[in-house]
C-alpha positions in Angstrom: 0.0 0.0 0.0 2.8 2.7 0.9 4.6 1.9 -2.7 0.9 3.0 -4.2 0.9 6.0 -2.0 4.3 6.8 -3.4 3.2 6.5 -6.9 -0.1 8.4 -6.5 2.1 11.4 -5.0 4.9 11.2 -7.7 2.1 11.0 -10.6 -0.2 14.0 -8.9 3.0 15.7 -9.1 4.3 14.3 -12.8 7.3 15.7 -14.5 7.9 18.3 -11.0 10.5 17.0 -8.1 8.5 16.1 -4.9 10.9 16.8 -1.9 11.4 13.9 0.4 10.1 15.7 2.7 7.0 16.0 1.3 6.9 12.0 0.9 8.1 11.4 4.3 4.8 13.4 6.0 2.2 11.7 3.4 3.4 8.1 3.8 3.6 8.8 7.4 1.4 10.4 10.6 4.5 9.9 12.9 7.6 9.1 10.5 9.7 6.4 11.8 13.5 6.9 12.2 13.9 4.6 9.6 11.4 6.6 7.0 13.9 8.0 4.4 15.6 4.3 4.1 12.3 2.9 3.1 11.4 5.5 0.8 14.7 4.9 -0.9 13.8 1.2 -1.1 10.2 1.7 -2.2 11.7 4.2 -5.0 14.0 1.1 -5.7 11.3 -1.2 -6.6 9.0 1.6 -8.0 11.8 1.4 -10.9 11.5 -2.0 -11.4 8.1 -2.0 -12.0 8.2 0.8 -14.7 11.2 -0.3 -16.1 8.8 -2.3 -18.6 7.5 1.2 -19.2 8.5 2.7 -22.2 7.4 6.4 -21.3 7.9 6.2 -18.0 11.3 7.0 -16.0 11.9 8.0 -12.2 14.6 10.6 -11.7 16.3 11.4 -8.6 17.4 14.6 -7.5 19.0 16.9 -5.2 16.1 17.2 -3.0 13.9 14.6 -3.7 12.5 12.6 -6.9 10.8 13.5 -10.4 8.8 10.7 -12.2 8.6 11.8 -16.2 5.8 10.4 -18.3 4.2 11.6 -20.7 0.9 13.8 -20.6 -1.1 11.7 -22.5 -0.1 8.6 -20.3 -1.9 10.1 -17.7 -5.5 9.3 -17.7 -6.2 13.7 -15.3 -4.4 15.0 -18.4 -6.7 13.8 -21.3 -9.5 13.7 -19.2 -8.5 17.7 -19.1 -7.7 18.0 -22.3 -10.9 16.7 -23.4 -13.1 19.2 -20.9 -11.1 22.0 -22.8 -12.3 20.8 -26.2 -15.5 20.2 -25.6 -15.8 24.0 -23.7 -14.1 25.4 -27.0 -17.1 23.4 -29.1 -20.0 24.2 -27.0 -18.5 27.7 -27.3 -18.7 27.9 -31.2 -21.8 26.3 -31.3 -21.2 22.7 -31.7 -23.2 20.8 -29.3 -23.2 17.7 -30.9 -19.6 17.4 -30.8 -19.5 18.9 -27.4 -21.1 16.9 -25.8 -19.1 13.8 -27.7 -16.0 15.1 -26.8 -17.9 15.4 -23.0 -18.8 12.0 -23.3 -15.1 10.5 -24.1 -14.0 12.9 -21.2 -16.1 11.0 -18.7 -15.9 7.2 -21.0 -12.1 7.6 -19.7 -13.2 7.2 -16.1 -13.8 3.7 -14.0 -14.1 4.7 -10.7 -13.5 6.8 -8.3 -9.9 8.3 -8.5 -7.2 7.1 -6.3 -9.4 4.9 -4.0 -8.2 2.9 -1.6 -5.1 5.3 -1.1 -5.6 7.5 2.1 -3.1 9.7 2.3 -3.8 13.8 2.8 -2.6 15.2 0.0 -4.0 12.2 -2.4 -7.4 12.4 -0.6 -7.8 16.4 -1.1 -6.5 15.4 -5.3 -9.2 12.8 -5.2 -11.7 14.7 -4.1 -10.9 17.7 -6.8 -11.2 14.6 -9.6 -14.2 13.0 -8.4 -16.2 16.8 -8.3 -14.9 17.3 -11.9 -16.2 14.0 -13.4 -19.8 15.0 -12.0 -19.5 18.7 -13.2 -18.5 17.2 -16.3 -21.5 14.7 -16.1 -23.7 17.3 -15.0 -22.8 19.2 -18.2 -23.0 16.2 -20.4 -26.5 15.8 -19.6 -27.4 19.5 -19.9 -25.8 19.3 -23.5 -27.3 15.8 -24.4 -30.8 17.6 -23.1 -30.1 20.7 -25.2 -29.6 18.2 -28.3 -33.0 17.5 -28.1 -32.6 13.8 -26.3 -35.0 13.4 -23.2 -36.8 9.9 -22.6 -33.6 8.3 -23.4 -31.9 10.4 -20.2 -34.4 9.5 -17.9 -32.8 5.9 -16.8 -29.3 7.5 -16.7 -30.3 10.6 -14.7 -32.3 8.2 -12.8 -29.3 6.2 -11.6 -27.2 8.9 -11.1 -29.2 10.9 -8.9 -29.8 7.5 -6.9 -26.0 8.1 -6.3 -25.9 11.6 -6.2 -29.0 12.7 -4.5 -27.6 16.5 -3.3 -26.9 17.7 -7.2 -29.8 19.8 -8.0 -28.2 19.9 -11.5 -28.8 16.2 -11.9 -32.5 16.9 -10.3 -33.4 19.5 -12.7 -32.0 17.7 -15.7 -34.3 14.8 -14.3 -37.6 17.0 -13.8 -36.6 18.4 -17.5 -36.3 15.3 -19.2 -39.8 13.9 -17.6 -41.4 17.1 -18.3 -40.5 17.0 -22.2 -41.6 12.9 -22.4 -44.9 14.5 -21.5 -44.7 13.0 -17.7 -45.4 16.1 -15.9 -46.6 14.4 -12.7 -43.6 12.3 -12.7 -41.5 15.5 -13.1 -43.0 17.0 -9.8 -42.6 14.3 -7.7 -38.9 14.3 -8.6 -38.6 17.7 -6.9 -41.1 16.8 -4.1 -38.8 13.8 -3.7 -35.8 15.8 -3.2 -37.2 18.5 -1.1 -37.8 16.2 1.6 -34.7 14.6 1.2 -33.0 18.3 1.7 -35.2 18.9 4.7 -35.2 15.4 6.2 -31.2 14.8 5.9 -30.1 18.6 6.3 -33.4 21.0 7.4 -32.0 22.9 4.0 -34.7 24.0 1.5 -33.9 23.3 -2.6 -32.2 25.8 -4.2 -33.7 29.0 -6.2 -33.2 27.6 -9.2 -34.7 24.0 -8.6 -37.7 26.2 -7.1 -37.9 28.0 -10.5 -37.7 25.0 -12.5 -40.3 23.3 -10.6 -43.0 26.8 -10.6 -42.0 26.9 -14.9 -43.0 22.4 -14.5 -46.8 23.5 -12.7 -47.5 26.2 -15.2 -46.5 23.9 -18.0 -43.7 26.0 -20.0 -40.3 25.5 -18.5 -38.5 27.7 -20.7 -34.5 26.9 -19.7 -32.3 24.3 -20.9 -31.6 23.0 -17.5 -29.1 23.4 -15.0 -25.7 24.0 -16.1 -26.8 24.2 -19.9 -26.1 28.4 -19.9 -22.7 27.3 -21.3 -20.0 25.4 -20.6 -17.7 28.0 -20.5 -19.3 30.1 -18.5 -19.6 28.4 -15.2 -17.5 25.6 -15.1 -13.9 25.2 -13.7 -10.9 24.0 -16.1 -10.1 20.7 -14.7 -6.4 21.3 -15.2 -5.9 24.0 -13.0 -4.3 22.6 -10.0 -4.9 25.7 -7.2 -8.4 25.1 -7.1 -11.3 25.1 -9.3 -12.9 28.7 -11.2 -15.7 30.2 -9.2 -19.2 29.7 -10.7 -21.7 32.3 -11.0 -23.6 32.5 -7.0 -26.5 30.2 -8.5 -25.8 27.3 -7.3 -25.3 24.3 -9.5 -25.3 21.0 -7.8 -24.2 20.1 -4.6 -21.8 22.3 -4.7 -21.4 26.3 -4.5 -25.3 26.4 -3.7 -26.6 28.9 -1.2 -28.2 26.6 1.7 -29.3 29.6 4.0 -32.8 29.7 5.9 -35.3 32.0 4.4 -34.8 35.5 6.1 -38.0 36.7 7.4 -39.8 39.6 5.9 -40.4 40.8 9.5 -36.6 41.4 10.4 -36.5 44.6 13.1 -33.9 46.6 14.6 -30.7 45.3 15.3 -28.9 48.3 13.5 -26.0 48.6 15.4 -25.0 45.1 15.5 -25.5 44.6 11.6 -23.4 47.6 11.4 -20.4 45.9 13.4 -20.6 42.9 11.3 -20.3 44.7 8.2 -17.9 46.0 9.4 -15.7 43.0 10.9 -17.0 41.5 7.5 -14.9 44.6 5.6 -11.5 44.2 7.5 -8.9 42.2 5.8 -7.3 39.1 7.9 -4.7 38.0 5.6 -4.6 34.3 5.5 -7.1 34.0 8.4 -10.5 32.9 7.8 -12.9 35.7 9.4 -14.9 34.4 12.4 -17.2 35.8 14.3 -19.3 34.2 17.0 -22.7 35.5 18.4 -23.6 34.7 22.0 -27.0 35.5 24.3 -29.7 34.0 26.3 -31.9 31.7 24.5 -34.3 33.5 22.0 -32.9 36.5 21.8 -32.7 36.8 18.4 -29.1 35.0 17.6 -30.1 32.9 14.1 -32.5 35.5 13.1 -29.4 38.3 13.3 -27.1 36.2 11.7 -29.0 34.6 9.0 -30.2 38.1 8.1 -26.7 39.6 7.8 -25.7 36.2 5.7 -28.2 37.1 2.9 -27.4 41.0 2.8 -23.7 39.5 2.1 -23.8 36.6 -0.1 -22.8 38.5 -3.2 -19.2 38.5 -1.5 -19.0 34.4 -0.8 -19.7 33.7 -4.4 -18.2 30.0 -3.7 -21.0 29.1 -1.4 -23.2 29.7 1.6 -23.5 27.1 3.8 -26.1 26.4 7.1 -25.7 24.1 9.9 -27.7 23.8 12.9 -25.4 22.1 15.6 -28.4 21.5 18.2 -26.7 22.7 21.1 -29.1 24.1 22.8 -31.9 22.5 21.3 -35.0 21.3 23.9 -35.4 18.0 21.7 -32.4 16.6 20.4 -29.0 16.1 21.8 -25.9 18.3 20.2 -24.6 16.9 17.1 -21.7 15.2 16.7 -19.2 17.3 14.8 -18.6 13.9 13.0 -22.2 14.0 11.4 -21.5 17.8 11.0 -19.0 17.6 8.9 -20.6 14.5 7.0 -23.9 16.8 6.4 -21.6 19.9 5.2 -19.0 17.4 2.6 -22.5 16.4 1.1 -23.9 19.6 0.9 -20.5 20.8 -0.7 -20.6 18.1 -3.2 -18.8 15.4 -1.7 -20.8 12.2 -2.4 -21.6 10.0 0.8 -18.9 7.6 -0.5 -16.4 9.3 -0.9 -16.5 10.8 2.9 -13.9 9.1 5.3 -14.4 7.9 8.7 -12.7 9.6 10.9 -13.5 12.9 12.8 -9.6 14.2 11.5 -10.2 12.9 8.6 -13.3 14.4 7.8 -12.4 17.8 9.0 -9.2 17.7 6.8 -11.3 17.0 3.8 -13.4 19.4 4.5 -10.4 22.6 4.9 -9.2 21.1 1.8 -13.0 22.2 0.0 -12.6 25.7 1.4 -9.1 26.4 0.6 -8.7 29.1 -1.8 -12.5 29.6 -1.7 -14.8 32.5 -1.0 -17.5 30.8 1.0 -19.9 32.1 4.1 -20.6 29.7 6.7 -22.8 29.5 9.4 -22.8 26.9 12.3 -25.9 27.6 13.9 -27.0 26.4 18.0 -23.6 25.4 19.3 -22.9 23.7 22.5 -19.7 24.7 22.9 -16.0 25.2 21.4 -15.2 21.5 21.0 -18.2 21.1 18.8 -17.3 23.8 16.7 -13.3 23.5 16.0 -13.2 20.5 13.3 -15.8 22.2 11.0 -13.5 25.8 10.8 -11.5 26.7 7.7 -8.3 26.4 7.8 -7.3 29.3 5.0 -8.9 33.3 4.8 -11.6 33.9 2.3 -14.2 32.2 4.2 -16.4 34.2 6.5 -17.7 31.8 9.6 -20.7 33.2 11.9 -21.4 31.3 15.0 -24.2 31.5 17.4 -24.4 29.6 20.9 -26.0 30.7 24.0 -22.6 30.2 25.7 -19.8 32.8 25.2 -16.9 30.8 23.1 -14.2 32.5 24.5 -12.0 29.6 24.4 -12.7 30.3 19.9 -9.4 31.6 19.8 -9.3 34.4 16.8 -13.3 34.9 16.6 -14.8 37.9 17.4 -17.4 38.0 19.9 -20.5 40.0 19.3 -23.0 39.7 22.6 -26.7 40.2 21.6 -28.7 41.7 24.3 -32.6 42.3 24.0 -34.1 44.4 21.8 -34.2 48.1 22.8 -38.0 49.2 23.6 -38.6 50.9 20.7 -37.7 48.1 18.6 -39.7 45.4 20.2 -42.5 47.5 20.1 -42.2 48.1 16.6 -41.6 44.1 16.1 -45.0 43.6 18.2 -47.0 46.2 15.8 -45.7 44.2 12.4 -46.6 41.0 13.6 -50.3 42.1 15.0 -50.8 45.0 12.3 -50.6 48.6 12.7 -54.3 49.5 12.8 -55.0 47.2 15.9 -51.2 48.4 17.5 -52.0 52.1 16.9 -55.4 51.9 19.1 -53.7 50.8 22.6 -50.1 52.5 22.2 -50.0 52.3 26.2 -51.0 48.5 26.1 -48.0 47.5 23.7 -45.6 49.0 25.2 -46.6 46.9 28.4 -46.8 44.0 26.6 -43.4 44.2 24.8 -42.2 45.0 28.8 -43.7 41.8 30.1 -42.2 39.6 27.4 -38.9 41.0 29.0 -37.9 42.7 25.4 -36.9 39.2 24.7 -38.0 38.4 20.6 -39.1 34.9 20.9 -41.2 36.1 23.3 -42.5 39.1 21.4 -43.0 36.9 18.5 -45.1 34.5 20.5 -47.0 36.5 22.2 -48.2 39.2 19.1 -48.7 35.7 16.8 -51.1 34.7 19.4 -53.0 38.1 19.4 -53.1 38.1 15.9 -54.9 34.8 15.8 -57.6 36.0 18.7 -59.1 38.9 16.6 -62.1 39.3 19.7 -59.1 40.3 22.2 -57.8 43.4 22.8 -54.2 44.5 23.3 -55.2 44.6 27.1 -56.9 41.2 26.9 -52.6 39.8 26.2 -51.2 42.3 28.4 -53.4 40.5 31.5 -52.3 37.0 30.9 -48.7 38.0 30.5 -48.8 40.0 33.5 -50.1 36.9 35.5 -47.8 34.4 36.3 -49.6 31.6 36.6 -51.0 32.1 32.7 -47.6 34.1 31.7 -45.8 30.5 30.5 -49.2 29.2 28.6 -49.4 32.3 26.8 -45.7 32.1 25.2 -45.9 28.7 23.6 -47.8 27.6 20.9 -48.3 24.5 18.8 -44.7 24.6 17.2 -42.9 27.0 20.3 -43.0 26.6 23.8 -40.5 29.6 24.8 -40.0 27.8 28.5 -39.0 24.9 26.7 -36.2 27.0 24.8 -34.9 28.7 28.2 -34.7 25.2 30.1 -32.6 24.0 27.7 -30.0 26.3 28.6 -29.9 24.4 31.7 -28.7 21.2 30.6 -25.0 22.1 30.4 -25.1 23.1 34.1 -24.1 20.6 37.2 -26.8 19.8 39.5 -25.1 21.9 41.8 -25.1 25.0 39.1 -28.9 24.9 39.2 -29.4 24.1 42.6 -27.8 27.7 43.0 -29.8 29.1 40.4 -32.9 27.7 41.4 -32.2 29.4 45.1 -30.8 33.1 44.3 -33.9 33.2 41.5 -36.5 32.7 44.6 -34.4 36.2 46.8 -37.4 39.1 46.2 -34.5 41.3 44.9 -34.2 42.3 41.0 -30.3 41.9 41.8 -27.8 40.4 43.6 -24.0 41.2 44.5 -21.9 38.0 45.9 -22.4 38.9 49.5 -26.1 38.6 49.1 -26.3 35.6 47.2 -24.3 34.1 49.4 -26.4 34.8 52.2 -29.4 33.6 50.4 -27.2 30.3 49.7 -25.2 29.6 52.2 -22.0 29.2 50.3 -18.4 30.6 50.5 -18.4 33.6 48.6 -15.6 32.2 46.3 -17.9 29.5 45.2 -20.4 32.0 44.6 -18.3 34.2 42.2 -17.2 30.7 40.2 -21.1 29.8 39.8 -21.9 33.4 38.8 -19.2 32.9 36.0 -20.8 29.7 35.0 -24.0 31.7 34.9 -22.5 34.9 32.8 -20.7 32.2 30.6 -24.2 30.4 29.5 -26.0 33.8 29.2 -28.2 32.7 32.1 -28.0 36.4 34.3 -26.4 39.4 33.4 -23.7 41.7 35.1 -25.0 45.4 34.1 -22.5 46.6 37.0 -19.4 45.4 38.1 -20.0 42.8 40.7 -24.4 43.0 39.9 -25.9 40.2 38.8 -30.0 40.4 37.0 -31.8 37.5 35.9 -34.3 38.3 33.3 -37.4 37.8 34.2 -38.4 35.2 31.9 -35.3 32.8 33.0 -36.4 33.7 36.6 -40.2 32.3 36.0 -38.1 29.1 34.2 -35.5 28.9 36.8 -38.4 28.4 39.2 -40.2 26.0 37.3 -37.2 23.6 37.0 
């Protein structure tokens, strides 16, 4: 196995020395004393084996070793070459010998390249081949539907969207094909097959242009050519550049270079001066650094809904991609996920088919630097628990913008730049109460919503609730709200609903605590005062002061009370009626 190693490094690299050193950290995680001996030996052998070679010869030089063969004996080459002649045909006009020359690009393949050799730098060169055979497919299929072919796609485009579910330019090509055999029906439930996919495997929604193609499919008069058929030339990468593939245009085309963002809502109030501090970390140049900034505050305040709503006014500078995860940190259902299955979720959604993904948490997270390097991407990791969770799925290169939120401040995110999200100010939650219930019925009890907005604490989720559940009790009043929020035996039933129970979201900020943590929470949150400093609470506890300064810290850290003065601790109101209930 090392001597195939060797040779998939020395033919990545044909015709250019490889330093030993280079081949001493592939073929090894920790290189033996012995390492440059066997290399020597394997290089030995390596001769005798291409010795029967005609074209073939391995050189050795100064610093390490040059194997010199041929282009055209190397199967990356013509499939290359190829690519670049079909481009120049579809260019000019020729589809019919485009997409022949497409189809010997892609005839040259039989299998995935490289497999069964793990070793970094041939895993990362693997990966780059095996996402350039599907653009190339993707394209072939565009071009063979452009010619005028359809029914006889169908049982190709079938099969290779079996294997390839996350290409929306294999699904559209699908939905196309169906459509123009005059199997409409067949053509929806392609999409409706693949939009539960999305949203059962990755909550992610199908991508604009899958959503177009499928409204054109209802009204009967899909007027594109399919994905990827606006020209080869325009949006696809040269396979034979080495430093990484050309960007495509921001729609996304396949797996790959998609925008998987959450809708933004058409409701989005206030939150001027923190959008203005991310624009402007967003504007400051980090050299090789990726950019990341992480978001932090108490459970529904507004974290996802900020960032997700910056991520869409800034997408036309990540043209390589925007991706969404939700980690689940937090979440009152569900345990954190695994950075493992992170990573897996994100390597899929960036093209990287479910075969190709390796095992390993290093692994993975190597594989998944390797997507990003070079690129302009935005990527948000959504609901983390805390630091550990987050560090395999960062960038390793700048160019990539990462925004994460968690309830818990990651100071331990070494290089990120924090950005604390407090409630909304009371002119903004007011206004967020008058959108969601209407400005006629807002505008008659001015008084009434400005207690309201007080009583959910300022708090969003709350707001949200609370004005969603006025709007759909048209006999109440303003007032009617304001008197069940101000009672605290119906405050709780009045913010939840069917799909949000906002207790449920605050308790869940409690499972990262000790029973000890809450046992102290649970006893400072029943003291009649607003505030507390450490000499009171320990009074009220009956613990040291020092250990009631280290479980105020756990506190501050999980968002869970607040320190307006130095030394002052406030629980808001909302985690004091949970904090009671637990």
């Amino acid at each position: 196995m090392r001597q195939q190693k060797l040779l998939a490094l020395l033919l990545l690299n044909a015709n250019r020395v490889v330093p030993m050193e280079l081949l001493v950290d592939e073929l090894w995680e920790d290189p033996p004393s012995s390492a440059r001996p066997q290399v020597h030996n394997a290089i030995r052998d390596l001769r005798r084996i291409l010795s029967a070679a005609e074209d073939a010869s391995l050189v050795t030089m100064d610093v390490g070793y040059r194997l010199m063969v041929p282009e055209e004996a190397v199967d990356a080459h013509r499939f290359a070459r190829r690519v670049r002649a079909a481009r120049a045909a579809e260019q000019e006009g020729r589809l019919t010998e485009s997409a022949r020359l497409l189809q010997g690009a892609v005839d040259l393949w039989r299998g995935d390249a490289f497999a069964g050799i793990a070793c970094p730098a041939v895993t990362s060169a693997a990966v780059k081949l095996n996402e350039q055979r599907l653009t190339a497919l993707e394209d072939l299929m565009a071009l063979r539907l452009r010619n005028g072919e359809t029914s006889s796609l169908v049982g190709e485009l079938h099969a290779l969207l079996a294997e390839y579910p996350l290409r929306d330019s294999l699904r559209g090509s699908l939905m196309l094909a169906l459509f123009r055999s005059g199997r409409q029906a067949d053509a929806l439930t392609v999409y409706d097959d693949g939009r539960r996919f999305l949203a059962e495997e990755l909550g992610l929604e199908p991508s604009r242009h899958l959503r177009s193609l499928h409204a054109d499919i209802l009204a009967g008069s899909p007027t594109a050519h399919g994905p990827g058929a606006a020209g080869l030339t325009a949006d696809r990468a040269d396979p034979q550049r080495e430093e990484r593939p050309a960007r495509r245009s921001p729609a996304p085309s396949g797996g790959r270079r998609g925008n998987y963002l959450p809708h933004d809502l058409t409701d989005f109030t206030g939150r001027s001066a923190e959008l203005d501090s991310l624009l402007d970390a967003a504007g400051q140049e980090h050299g090789g650094s990726p950019l990341m900034i992480a978001v932090d505050g108490m459970g529904g305040v507004g974290k996802t809904t900020l960032v997700v709503h910056f991520a869409h006014r800034v997408t036309a500078r990540y043209p390589d991609g925007q991706y969404f995860i939700g980690l689940h940190g937090f979440s009152a259902d569900r345990p954190p996920l695994p950075p493992e299955q992170a990573l897996g979720a994100l390597l899929q959604t960036s093209g990287v088919s479910p075969g190709e993904i390796p095992a390993s948490l290093e692994e993975r997270s190597a594989l998944w630097r390797s997507r990003l390097a070079g690129e302009r991407c935005l990527v948000v990791l959504d609901d983390a628990a805390d630091t550990s969770q987050v560090a395999p799925l960062l960038p390793g290169t700048g160019g990539t913008l990462v925004l994460v939120t968690s309830r818990r401040k990651l100071t331990a995110l070494d290089g990120a730049l924090p950005l604390w999200l407090d409630v909304l100010p009371h002119e903004d939650a007011a206004a967020l109460f008058t959108r969601i219930v209407g400005e006629r019925r807002a505008a008659r009890e001015p008084e009434q919503v400005d207690r309201a907005v007080e009583l959910c604490g300022h708090l969003p989720l709350a707001i949200r609730i609370a004005a969603a559940r006025l709007r759909g009790r048209p006999a109440w009043a303003v007032a009617d709200l304001v008197d069940r929020l101000a009672s605290t035996s119906q405050r709780a039933h009045c913010l939840q609903s069917a799909e949000r129970d906002l207790m449920s979201v605050l308790r869940a900020s409690y499972r990262h605590l000790n029973p000890t943590q809450r046992q102290f929470s649970r006893l400072i949150s029943r003291h009649p005062s607003p505030s507390y400093d450490v000499d009171q609470a320990a009074a009220v506890t009956g613990l040291p002061a020092g250990d009631v300064e280290r479980h105020f810290d756990v506190l501050i850290e999980n968002n869970l009370i607040r320190e307006d003065l130095p030394a002052r601790f406030t629980f808001h109101h909302l985690i004091r009626d949970c904090t009671l209930e637990a």
